[in-house]
N, C-alpha and C positions, 0 to 999 in steps of 0.2 A: 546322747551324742548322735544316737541312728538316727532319730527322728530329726536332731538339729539338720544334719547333713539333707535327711529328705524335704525336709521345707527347703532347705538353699536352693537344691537342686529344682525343685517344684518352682522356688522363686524365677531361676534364671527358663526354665520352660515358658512359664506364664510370659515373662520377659519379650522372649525370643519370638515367643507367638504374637503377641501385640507390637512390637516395633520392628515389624519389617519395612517396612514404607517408612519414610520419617524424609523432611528438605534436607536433613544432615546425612542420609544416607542418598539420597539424591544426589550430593555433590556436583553441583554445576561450580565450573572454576571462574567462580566472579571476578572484573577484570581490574583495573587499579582503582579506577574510582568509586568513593562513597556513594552507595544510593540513595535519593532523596525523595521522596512522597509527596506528593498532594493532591487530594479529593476536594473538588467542589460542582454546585452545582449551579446550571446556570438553564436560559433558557433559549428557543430558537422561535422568532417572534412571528416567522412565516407562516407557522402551522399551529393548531391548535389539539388539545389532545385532553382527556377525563382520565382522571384518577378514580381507577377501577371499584376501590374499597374506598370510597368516601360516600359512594351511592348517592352521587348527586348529578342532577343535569349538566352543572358551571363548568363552562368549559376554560381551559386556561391555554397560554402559550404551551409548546411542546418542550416539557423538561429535560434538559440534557446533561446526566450524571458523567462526571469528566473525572477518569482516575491519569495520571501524570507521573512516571519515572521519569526521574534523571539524574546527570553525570552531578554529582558535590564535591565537595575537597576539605569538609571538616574533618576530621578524626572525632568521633565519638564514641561514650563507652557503649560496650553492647547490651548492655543494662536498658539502654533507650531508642533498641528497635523497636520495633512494629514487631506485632505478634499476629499469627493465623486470624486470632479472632477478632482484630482490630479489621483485618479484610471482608471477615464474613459481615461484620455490624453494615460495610457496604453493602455489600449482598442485602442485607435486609433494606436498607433504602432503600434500592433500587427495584425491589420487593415491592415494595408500598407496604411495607410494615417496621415502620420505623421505631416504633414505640413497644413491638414483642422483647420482652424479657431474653436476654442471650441464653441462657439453659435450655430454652424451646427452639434453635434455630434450625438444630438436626431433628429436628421433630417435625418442622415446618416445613422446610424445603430439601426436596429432592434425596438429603443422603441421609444414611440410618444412624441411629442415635447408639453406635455402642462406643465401645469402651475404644476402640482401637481412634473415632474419630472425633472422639471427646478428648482421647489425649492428642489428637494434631493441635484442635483450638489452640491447644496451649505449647506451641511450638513459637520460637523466633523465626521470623521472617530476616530478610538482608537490609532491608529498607528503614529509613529514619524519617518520620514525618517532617515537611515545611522546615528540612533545613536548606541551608544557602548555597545554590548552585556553584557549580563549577566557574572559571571565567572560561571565555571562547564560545565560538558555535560549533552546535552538535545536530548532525543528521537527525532527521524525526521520522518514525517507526507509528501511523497510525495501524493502532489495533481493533479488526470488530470479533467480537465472540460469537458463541454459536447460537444456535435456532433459543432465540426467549434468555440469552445466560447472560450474565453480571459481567462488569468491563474487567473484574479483577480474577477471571477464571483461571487466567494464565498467568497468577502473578509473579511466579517463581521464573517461568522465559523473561517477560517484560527486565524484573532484577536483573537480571543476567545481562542480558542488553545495555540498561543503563548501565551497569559496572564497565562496560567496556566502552563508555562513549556516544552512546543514545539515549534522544528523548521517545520515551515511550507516549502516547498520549491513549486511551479507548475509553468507548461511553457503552451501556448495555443493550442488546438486541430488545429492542420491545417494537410492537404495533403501531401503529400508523394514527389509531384512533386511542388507544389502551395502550394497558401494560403488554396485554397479551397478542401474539401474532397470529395471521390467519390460516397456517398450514404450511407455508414455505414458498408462496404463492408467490407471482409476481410483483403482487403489489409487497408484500414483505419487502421482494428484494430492492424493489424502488424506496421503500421506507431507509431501508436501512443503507443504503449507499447513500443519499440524504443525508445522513446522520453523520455517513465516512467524511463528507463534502464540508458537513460545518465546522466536523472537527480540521479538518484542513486552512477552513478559514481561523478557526479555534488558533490552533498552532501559532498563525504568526505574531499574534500577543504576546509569546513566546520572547522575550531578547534573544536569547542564546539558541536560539533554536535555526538552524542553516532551513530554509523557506524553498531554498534552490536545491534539497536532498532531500525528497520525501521518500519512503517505500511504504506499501500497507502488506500488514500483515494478517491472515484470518485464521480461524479455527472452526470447519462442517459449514453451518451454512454462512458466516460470517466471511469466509472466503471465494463464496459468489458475489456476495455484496462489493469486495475488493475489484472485482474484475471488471464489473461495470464503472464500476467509478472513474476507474486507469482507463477505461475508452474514451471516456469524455472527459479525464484530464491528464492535460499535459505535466502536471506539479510531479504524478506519480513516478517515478523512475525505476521500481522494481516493485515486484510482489513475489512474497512470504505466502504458501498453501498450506496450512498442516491437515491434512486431511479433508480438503475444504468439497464443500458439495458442487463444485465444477466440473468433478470427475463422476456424481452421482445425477445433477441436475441442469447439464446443461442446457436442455429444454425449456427449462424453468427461466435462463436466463436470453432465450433463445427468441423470448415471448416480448423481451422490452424494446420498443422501438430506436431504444439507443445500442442493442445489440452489432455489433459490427467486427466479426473476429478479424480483421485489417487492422483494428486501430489497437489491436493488442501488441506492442510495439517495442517493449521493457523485457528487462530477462525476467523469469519467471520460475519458482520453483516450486514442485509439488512433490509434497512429504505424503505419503499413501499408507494404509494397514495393510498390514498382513493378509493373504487368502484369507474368506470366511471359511471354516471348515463344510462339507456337506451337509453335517447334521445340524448345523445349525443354519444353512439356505433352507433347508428342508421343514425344519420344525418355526421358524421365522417364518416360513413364507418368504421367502428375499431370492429376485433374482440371479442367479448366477454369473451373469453378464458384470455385476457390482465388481468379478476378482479380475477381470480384465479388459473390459470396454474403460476408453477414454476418450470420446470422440474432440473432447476439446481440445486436448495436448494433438491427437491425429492432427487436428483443423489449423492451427498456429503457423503460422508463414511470416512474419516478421520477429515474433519474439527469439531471443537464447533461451531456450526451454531446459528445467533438468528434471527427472520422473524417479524418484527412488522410494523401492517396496520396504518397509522397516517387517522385517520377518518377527519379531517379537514384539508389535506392538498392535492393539485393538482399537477401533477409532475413540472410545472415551480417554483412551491415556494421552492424544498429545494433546491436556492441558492440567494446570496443576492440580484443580481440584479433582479432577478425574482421578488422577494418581492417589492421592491421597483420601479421596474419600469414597470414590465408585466401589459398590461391590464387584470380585471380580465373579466370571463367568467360568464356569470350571468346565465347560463345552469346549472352550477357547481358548482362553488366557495364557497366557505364560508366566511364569514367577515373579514375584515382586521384583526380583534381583533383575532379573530379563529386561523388565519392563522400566526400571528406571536408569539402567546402561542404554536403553534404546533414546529414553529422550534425554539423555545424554547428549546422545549421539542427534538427534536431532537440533539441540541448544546450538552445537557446534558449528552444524551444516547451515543453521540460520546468521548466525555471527561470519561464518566465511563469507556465506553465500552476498550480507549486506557490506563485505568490510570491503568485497570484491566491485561491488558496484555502485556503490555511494562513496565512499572511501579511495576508491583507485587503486586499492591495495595489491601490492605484485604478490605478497607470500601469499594472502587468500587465493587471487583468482590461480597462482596454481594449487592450491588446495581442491580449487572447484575444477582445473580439470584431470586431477588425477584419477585412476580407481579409487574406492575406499579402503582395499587395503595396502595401496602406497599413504594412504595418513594413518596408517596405525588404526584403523576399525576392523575388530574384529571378522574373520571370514565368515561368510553366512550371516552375517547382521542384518544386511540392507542389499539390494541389489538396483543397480543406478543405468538408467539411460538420458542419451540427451541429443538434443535437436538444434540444427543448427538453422538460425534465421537466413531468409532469401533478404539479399538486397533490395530495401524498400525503395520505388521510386522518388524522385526529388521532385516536390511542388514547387509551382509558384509561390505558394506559400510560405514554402522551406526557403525559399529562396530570399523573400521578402524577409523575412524575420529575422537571416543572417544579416541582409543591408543595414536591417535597423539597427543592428550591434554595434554596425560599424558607420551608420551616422552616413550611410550612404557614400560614402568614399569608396576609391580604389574598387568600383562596379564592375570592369572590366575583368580585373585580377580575380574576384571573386566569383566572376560568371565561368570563366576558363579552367579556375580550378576544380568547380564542380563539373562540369565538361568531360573533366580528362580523367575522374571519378566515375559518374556517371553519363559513360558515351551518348546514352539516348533524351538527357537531358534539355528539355527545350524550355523556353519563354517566350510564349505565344506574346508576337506583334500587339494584339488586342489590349490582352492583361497591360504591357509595358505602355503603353495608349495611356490607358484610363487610370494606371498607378500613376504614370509622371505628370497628368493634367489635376489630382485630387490633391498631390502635393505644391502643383505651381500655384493655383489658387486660395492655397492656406499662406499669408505671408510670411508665417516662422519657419517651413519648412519650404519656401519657392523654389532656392538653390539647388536642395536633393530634388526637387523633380527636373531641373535640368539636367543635371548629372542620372537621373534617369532616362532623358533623353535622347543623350550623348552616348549612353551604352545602346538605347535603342537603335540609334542611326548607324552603329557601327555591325551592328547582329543584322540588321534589315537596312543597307545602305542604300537599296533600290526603293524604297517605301515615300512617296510624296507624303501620306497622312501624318507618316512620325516628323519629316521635316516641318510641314504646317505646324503640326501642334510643338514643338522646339520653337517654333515662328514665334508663336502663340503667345508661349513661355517669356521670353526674353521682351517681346512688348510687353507682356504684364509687368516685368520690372522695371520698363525703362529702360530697354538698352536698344535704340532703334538701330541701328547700328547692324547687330548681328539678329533679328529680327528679319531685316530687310534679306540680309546676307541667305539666311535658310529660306525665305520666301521664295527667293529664287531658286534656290535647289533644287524645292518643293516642285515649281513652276517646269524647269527641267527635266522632272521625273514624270512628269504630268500635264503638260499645257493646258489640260482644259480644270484644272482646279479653280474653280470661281475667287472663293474665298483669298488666296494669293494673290490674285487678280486685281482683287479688289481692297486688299490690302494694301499693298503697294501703291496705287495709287493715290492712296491716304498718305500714306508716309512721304512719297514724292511734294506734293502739295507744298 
């Protein structure tokens, strides 16, 4: 009977010591909808790129491995999720080892083959492969991973996301040439924003997917790659950092000729580790500067910025395999428990933070501006700063692309309201010139460049050049009439205008 009792007890030890970590002790609170799966692979025809382990010259299109969450509405049994190791067999794809035996995976890549990460493999995931979307559209969530890592790192955030109403979309960090990248270099970060760009285009193939609500999200260097991207596109509307190498490299991104922290323009938030302790700057070799320099969040003048330190979390845990299968660091680390109530608490701040600004969501954004312990986070968890953006000025541009919305009507009302917004607001004479003459001359838009002109004669009433060219306009359609009428204005404003001159003449005839 002693001995039975000491094996029980020895059973629930063993136990307790291998499933500390597990997705079911992770508990993220999935949201109503089914998650749906799908991996494919496809290509980007622009560039060309070698499969590393085929050890051959041929070069082919640049392969782009596409993992896809999203919102479903089946009910299925749980019998027929997706399991851990149905993710890793991606991982080995995107590997370029398609064909290794699944018992050699933890052998092969990156994390140790014991017993505690042999029994994740065989863990359920939340997700249901290639079942049937949701109806509606759903906000899209491009994902990039970290420095060289698989699109499904973070597959347990991405689930979570979808449960509550997003498409998730990511392909995996590789080389430009290869599998392999070159160090974190510039050219990396141009590869792999590329990569963010197609999956952008990728997306709109998408039905259900809202085209007009993108945000990226990243993880280390994956989240430099985001940053760039968001400068040179407008699709982006916010960005997700989990620890992203913006706050380690922004030099790195400092180097791309599309760098421009102006056009960083979207709320933005960045989720940060914990201090490195000394001893371990110290025996790392790692600067110190890593627990408090951020010169990119300092630098940000148009974004809503938020900066929160997760005090119980080390940069390999905000992603899921980190959790589950990194060793931990006992220099550093905190307890499995610690660490998985941290990105908890991070799942959270990411679902507020997009529900607030893709979503419009009123109970988010005050979520995002309370402390964290008015949401119920524990004290000492995290500790949160944020920044507020300066009012960016309004272009011609800005200004141009509202018209277009509105089909060039009501110019007037439009120009006034931004005005009385922004006071210092101008539309330079010139621009409104050569805007209303580009559209007089295309016949399906003639009308809006008059109605462009008509706003110009009213901002610049003294201007003969804008009367001439309103002249201009109304000849090219045919209406000599009012033609003649502005020629003389023009004349008026100007006696010695040739062209008026000598217009008029013509049309008297």
């Amino acid at each position: 009977m002693i001995r039975q009792l000491l094996i029980i007890v020895l059973f629930f030890q063993t136990s307790f010591a291998f499933c500390q970590v597990s997705l079911q002790r992770m508990a993220l609170k999935n949201g109503d909808y089914t998650i749906g799966f799908h991996h494919y692979l496809t290509a980007d025809s622009t560039r060309t790129y070698s499969r590393m382990y085929d050890w051959s010259n041929h070069r082919i299109p640049r392969p782009i491995s596409i993992s896809v969450w999203y919102p479903a509405s089946e009910k299925l049994s749980k019998s027929k999720r997706m399991w851990v190791l149905d993710y890793m067999e991606i991982l080995k794809q995107e590997e370029e080892w398609e064909h290794l035996p699944n018992d050699q995976i933890l052998n092969w890549f990156y994390y140790p083959n014991t017993l505690d990460n042999r029994t994740h493999l065989e863990e359920q995931a939340a997700a249901f492969r290639q079942i049937k979307p949701a109806t509606g559209k759903f906000p899209v969530i491009i994902y990039a991973p970290s420095y060289q890592a698989s699109s499904i790192e973070n597959f347990a955030l991405c689930e979570y996301l979808a449960s509550h109403g997003y498409i998730v979309m990511a392909s995996p960090s590789q080389g430009s040439e290869n599998r392999l990248l070159a160090g974190g270099t510039e050219k990396d970060l141009e590869t792999q924003a590329r990569d963010i760009e197609f999956l952008i285009q990728e997306v709109a193939s998408i039905p259900h997917s809202d085209v007009n609500k993108i945000a990226t999200m990243g993880f280390s260097f994956g989240g430099l790659s985001n940053v760039l991207a968001q400068m040179r596109h407008s699709q982006i509307k916010a960005n997700v950092s989990l620890d992203d190498s913006i706050r380690y490299q922004y030099s790195t991104l400092q180097q791309s000729p599309f760098a421009n922290i102006k056009k960083v323009d979207v709320p933005f938030i960045h989720m940060a580790q914990k201090d490195i302790p000394a001893q371990v700057l110290k025996e790392d070799k790692l600067n110190p500067e890593l627990n408090y320099k951020f010169d990119f969040y300092d630098s940000l003048v148009y974004s809503k910025a938020y900066s929160l330190k997760f005090h119980h979390l080390s940069h390999s845990y905000f992603s899921t395999l980190g959790i589950l299968f990194q060793p931990r660091d006992p220099r550093q680390d905190k307890t499995d428990a610690e660490i998985m109530e941290s990105y908890r608490v991070v799942a959270v701040y990411t679902l507020n933070f997009l529900n607030a600004y893709l979503k419009n969501d009123a109970k988010a954004m005050n979520f995002m501006k309370n402390m964290p312990e008015a949401n119920g986070i524990k004290k000492g968890l995290i500790s949160l700063k944020t920044k507020e953006p300066k009012t960016k000025p309004v272009s011609f541009q800005d200004f141009n692309d509202l018209a277009v919305q509105q089909e060039y009507l009501n110019l007037e009302k439009l120009y006034y309201s931004l005005l009385e917004k922004y006071p210092s607001f101008k539309l330079p004479e010139g621009n409104l010139n050569n805007l209303g003459l580009q559209l007089i001359f295309n016949p399906e838009t003639a009308q809006k460049g008059i109605n462009v002109f008509l706003l110009a004669t009213t901002i610049y009433p003294q201007s003969s050049n804008l009367f001439d060219s309103l002249a201009e306009g109304y000849l090219h359609m045919g209406d000599k009439q009012k033609a003649m009428a502005s020629f003389k204005k023009s004349l008026e404003l100007n006696a010695q205008n040739q062209n008026a001159i000598d217009r008029l003449k013509e049309l008297n005839k």
